[in-house]
matplotlib code that plots the C-alpha trace (Angstrom):
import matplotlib.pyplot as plt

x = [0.0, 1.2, 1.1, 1.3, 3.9, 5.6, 9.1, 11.0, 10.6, 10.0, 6.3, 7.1, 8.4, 11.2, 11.7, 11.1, 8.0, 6.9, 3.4, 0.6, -0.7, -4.1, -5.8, -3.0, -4.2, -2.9, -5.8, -8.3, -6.8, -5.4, -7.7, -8.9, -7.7, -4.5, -2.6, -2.8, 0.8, 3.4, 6.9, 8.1, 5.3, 3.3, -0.5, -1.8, -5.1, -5.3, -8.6, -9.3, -11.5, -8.6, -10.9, -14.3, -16.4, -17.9, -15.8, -12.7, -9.9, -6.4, -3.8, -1.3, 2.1, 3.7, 1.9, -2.4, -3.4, -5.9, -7.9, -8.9]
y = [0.0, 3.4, 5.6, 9.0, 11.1, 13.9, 14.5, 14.6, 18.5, 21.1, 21.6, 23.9, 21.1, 20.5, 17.3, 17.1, 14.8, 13.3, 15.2, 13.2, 14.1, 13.4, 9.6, 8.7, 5.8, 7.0, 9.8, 9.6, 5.8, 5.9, 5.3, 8.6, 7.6, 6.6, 9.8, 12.4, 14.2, 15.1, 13.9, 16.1, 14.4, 17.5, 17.3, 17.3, 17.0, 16.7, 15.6, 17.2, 15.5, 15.2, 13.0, 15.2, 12.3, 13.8, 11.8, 13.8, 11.4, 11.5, 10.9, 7.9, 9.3, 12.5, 14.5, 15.6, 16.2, 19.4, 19.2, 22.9]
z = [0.0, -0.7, 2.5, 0.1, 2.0, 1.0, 1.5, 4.9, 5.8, 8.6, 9.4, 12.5, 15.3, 16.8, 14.4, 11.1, 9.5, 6.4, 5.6, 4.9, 1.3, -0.1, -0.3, 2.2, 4.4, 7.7, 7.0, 10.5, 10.8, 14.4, 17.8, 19.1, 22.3, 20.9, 20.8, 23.8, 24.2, 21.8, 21.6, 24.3, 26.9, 26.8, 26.3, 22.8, 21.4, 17.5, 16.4, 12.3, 9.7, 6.9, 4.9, 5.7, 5.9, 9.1, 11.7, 13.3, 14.5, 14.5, 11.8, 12.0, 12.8, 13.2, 10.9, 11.2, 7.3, 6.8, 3.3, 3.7]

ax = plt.figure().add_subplot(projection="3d")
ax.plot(x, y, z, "-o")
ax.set_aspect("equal")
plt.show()
């Protein structure tokens, strides 16, 4: 399967991420549960419907895709 990254780059962290790009898989995949601090241990909520199907949830990985 083709995950449909983009190339390693700075998206305004500390580390840099591959960005998700549209059709990716990893779009509102993970558990909504799943993911509740960032890297550093700090508390993070990231919750945005990439794939506007009318169900927010988190992206797999690094990286939460916006289709604005």
């Amino acid at each position: 399967t083709d995950p449909k990254l983009g190339p390693l780059a700075n998206h305004g962290g500390p580390t840099k991420t591959y960005a998700l790009l549209e059709g990716s898989p990893a779009i509102d995949a993970a558990a909504p549960s799943s993911i509740n601090v960032d890297q550093r241990g700090q508390p993070f909520t990231r919750s945005i419907d990439g794939n506007v199907d009318g169900d927010a949830k988190p992206d797999i990985g690094a990286f939460e895709f916006n289709a604005k």
